[in-house]
N, CA, C and O of each residue as an XYZ file, in Angstrom:
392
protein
N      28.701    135.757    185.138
C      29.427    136.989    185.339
C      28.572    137.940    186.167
O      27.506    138.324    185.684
N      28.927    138.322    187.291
C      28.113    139.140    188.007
C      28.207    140.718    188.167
O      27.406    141.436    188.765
N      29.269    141.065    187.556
C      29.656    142.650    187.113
C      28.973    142.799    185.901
O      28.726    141.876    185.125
N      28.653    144.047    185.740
C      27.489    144.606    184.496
C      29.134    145.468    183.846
O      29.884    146.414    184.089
N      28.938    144.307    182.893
C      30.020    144.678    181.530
C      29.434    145.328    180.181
O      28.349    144.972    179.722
N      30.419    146.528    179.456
C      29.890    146.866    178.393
C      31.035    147.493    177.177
O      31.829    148.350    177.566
N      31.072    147.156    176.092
C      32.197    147.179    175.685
C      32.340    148.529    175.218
O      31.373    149.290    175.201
N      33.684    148.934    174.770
C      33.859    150.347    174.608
C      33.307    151.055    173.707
O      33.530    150.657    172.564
N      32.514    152.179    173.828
C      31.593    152.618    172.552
C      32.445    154.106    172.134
O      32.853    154.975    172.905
N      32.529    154.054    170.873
C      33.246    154.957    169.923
C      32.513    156.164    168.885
O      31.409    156.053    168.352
N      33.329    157.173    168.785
C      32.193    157.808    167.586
C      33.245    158.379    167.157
O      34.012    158.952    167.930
N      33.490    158.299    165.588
C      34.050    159.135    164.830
C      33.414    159.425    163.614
O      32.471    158.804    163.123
N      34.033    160.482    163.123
C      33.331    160.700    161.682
C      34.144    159.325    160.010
O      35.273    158.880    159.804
N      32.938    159.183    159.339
C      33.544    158.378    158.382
C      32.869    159.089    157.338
O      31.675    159.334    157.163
N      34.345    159.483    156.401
C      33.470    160.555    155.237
C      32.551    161.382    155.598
O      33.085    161.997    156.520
N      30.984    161.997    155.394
C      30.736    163.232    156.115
C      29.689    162.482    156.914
O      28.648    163.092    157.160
N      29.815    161.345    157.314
C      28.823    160.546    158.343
C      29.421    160.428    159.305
O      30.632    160.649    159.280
N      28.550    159.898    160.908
C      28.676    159.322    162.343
C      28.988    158.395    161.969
O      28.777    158.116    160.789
N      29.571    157.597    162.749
C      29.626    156.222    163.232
C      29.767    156.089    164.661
O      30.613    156.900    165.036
N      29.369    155.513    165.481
C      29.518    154.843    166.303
C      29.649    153.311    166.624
O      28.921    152.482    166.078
N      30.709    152.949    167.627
C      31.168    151.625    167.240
C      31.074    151.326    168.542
O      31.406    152.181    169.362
N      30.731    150.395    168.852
C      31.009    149.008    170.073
C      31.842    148.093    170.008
O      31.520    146.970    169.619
N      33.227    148.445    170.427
C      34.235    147.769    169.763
C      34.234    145.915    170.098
O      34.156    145.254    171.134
N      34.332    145.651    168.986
C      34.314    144.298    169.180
C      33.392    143.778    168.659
O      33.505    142.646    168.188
N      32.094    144.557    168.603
C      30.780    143.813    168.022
C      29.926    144.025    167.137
O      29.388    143.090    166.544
N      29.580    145.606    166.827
C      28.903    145.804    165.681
C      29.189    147.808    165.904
O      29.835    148.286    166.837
N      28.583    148.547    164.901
C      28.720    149.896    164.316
C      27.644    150.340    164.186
O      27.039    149.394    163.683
N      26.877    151.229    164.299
C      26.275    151.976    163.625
C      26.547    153.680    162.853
O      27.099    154.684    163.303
N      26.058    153.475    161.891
C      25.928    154.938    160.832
C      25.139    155.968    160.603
O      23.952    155.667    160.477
N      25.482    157.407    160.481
C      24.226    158.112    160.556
C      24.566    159.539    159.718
O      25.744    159.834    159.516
N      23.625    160.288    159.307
C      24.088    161.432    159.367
C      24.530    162.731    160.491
O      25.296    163.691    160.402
N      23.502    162.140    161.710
C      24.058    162.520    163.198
C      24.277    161.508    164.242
O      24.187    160.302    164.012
N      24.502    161.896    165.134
C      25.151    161.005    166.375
C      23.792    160.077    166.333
O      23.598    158.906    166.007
N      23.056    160.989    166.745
C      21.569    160.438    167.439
C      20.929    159.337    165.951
O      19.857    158.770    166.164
N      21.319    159.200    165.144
C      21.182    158.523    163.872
C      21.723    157.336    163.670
O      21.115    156.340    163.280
N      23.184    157.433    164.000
C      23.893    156.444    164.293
C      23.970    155.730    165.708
O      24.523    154.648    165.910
N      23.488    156.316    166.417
C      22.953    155.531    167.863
C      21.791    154.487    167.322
O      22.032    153.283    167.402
N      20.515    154.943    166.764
C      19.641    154.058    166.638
C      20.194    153.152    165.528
O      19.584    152.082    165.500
N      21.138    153.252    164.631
C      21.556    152.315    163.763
C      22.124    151.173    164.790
O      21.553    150.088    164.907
N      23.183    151.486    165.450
C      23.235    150.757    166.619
C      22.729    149.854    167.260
O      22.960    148.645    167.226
N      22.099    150.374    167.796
C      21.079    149.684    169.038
C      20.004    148.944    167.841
O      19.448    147.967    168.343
N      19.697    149.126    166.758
C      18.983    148.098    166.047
C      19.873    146.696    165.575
O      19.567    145.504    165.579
N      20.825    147.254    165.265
C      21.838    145.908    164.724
C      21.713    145.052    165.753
O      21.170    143.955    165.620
N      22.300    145.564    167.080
C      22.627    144.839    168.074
C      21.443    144.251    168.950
O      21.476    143.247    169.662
N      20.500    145.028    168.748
C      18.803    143.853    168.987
C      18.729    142.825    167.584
O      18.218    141.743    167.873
N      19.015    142.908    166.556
C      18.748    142.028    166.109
C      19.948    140.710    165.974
O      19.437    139.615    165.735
N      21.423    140.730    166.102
C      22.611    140.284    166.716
C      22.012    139.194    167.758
O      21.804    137.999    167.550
N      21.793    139.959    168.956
C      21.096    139.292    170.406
C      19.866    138.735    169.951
O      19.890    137.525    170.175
N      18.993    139.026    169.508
C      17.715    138.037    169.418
C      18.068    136.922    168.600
O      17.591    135.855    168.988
N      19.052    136.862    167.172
C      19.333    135.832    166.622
C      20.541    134.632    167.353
O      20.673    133.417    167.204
N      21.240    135.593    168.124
C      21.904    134.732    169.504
C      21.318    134.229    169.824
O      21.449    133.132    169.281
N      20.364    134.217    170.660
C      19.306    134.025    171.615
C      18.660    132.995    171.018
O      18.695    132.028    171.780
N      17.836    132.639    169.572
C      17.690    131.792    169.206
C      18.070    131.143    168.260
O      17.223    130.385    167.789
N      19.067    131.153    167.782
C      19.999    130.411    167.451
C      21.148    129.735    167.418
O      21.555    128.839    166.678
N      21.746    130.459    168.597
C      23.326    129.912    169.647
C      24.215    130.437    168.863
O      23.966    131.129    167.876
N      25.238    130.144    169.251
C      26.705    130.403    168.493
C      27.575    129.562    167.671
O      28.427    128.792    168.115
N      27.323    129.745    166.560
C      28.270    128.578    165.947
C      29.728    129.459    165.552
O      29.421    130.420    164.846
N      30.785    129.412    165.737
C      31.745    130.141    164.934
C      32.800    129.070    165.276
O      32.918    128.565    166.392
N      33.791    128.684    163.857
C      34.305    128.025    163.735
C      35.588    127.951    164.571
O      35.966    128.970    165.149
N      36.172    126.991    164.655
C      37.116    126.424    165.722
C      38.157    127.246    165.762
O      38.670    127.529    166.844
N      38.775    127.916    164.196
C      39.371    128.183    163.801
C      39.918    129.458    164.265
O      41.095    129.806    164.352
N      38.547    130.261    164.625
C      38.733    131.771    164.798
C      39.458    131.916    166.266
O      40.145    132.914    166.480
N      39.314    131.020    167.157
C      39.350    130.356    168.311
C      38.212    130.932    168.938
O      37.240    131.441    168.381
N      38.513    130.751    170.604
C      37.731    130.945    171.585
C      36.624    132.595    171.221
O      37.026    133.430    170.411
N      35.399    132.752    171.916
C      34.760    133.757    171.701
C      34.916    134.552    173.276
O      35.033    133.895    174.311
N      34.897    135.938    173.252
C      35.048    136.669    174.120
C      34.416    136.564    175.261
O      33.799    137.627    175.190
N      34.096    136.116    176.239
C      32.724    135.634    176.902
C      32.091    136.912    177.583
O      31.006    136.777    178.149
N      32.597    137.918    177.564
C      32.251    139.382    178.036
C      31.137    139.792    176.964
O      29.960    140.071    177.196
N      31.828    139.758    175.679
C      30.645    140.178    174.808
C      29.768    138.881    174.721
O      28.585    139.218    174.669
N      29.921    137.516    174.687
C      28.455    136.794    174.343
C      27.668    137.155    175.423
O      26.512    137.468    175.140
N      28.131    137.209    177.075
C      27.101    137.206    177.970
C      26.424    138.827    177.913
O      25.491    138.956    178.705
N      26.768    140.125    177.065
C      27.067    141.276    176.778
C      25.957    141.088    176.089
O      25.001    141.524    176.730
N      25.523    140.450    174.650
C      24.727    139.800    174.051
C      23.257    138.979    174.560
O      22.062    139.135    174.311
N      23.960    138.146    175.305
C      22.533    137.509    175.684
C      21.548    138.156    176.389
O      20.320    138.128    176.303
N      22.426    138.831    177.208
C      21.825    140.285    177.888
C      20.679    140.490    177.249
O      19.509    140.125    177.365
N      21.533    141.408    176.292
C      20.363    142.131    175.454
C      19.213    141.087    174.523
O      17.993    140.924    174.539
N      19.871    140.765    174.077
C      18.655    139.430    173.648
C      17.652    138.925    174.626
O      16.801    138.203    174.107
N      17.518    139.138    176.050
C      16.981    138.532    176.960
C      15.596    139.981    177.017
O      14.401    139.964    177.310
N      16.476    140.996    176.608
C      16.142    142.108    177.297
C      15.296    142.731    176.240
O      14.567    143.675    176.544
N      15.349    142.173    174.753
C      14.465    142.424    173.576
C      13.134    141.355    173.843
O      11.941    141.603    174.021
N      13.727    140.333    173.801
C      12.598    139.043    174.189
C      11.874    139.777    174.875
O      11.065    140.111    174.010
N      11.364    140.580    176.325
C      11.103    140.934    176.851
C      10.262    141.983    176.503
O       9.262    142.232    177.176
N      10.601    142.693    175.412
C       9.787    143.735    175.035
C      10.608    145.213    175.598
O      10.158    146.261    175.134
N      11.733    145.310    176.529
C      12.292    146.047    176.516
C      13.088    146.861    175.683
O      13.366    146.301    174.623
N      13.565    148.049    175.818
C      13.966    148.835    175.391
C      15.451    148.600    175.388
O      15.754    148.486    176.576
N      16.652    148.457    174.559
C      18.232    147.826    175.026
C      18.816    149.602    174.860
O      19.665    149.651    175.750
N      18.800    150.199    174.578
C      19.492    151.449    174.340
C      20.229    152.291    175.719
O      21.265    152.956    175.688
N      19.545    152.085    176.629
C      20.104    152.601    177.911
C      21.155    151.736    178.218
O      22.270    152.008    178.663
N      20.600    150.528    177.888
C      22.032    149.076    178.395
C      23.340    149.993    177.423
O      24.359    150.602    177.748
N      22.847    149.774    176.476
C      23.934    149.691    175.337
C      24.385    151.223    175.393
O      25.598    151.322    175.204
N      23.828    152.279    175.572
C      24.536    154.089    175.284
C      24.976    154.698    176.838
O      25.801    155.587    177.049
N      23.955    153.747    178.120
C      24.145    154.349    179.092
C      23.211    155.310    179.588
O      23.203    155.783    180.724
N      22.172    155.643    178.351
C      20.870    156.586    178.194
C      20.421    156.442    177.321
O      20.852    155.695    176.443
N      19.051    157.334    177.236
C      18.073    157.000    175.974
C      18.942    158.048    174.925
O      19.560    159.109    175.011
N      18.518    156.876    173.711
C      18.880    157.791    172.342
C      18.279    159.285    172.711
O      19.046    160.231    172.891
N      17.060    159.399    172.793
C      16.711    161.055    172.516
C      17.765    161.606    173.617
O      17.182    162.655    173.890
N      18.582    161.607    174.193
C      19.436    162.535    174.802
C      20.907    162.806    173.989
O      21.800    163.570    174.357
N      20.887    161.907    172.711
C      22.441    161.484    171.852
C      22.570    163.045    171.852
O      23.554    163.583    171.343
């Protein structure tokens, strides 16, 4: 895929907490934005690094997987391996600006 894809990121309140969501793939929670950003961006480094070495198994059943978000994924898994920082991939900017 040669277009830089990223799936739609969300924030609403749940009960008197943030959330922010990446629809399709994982959430994070907070008591502020900037809280629930790093909840975020941790899930989803650890998501991608266990991608990364461990592949995808999901059953036949669920059917086909999105290929926007796995290559969305490996991305970042490539990009943790690395020692990089995924938060700009994933918010568009650094958390300290949430």
């Amino acid at each position: 895929m040669s277009e830089c894809w990223t799936p739609t990121l969300t924030a609403r309140e749940v009960g008197h907490r943030c959330r922010l969501s990446l629809d399709g793939v994982c959430w994070g929670d907070g008591d502020t934005l900037q809280e629930a950003s790093a909840d975020l961006v941790a899930r989803l480094r650890s998501i991608a690094l266990s991608l990364r070495s461990n592949g995808w198994n999901m059953p036949a059943e669920l059917g086909p997987p999105d290929l926007r978000v796995l290559s969305f994924l490996w991305e970042l898994g490539e990009m943790a391996a690395r020692g990089e920082d995924i938060r700009d991939r994933v918010l568009g900017f650094t958390g300290d600006r949430v």
